[in-house]
N, C-alpha and C positions, 0 to 999 in steps of 0.2 A: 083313305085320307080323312082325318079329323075333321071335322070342322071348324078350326082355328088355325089349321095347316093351309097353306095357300101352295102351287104348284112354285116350282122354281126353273129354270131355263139357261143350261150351258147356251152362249154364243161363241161360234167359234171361227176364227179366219187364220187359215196355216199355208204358209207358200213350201209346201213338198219338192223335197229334193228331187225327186225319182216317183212318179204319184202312182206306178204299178208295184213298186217295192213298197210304198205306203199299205197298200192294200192288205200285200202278202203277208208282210212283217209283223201291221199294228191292227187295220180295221177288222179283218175277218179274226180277232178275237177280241178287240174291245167292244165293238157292235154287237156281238151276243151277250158279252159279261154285263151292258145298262139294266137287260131284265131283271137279272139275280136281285139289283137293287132296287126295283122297281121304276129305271129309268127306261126311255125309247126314244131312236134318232127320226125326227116329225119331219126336218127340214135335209138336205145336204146337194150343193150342187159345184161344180166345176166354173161353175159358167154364171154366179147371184148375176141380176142385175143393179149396176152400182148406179143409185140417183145421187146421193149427195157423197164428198168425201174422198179420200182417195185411196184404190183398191193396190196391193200390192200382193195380193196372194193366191195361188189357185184352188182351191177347196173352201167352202162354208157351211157349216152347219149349225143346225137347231136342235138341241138334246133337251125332251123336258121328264122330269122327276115330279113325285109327289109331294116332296116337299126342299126345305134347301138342306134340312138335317141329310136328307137321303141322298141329294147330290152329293154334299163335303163328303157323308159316307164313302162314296162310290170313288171318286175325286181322291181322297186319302189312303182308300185300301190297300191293303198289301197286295192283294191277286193284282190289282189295277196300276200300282207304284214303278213295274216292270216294263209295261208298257207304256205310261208316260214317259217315264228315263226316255227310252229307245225311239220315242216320237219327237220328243225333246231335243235329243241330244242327235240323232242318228238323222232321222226320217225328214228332219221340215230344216227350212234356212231360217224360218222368220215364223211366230205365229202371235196370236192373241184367244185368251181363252176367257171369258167374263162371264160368270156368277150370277142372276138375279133372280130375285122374288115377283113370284106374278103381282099384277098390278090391279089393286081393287078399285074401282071407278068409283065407289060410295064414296070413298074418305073424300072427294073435292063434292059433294054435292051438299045443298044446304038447306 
């Protein structure tokens, strides 16, 4: 990672139709394919505890990348565009997938 590159961080919340066809289907190939792009899954649970907000989904996860170029990479692939469709459109009722750049503390200090 550059030093002007800052990490980036899939969030994710998906309510799965079927969460062992989830498995079968999407994760035991998309969970290997974050390496190639230099991403890794840090977070993932069944079960987040929800403090604020309201939860409608049963899976969470935390994906972080080297930078955000390498996420959209991964995020846009052709190898990877397969298996979004079919988690998309197949595997989840309802999801939410959000993008973000790590967060440098300096920029508010003075």
């Amino acid at each position: 990672m550059s030093e002007t590159s800052k990490a980036a961080y899939f969030m994710v919340q998906i309510k799965a139709k079927d969460f062992g066809d989830l498995l079968e289907r999407y994760a035991q190939f998309a969970i290997p394919m974050l390496a190639k792009f230099g991403g890794e899954m840090i977070a993932g649970s069944a079960t987040p505890k929800l403090l604020e907000g309201n939860w409608d989904g049963n899976w969470a996860a935390v994906l972080r990348f080297p930078s955000m170029e390498a996420a959209e990479s991964w995020y846009t692939s052709a190898e990877y565009r397969p298996l979004r469709d079919l988690r998309i459109n197949e595997l989840t009722e309802d999801g939410r997938v959000v993008l973000l750049e790590a967060f440098d503390p300096t920029a508010f200090s003075g």
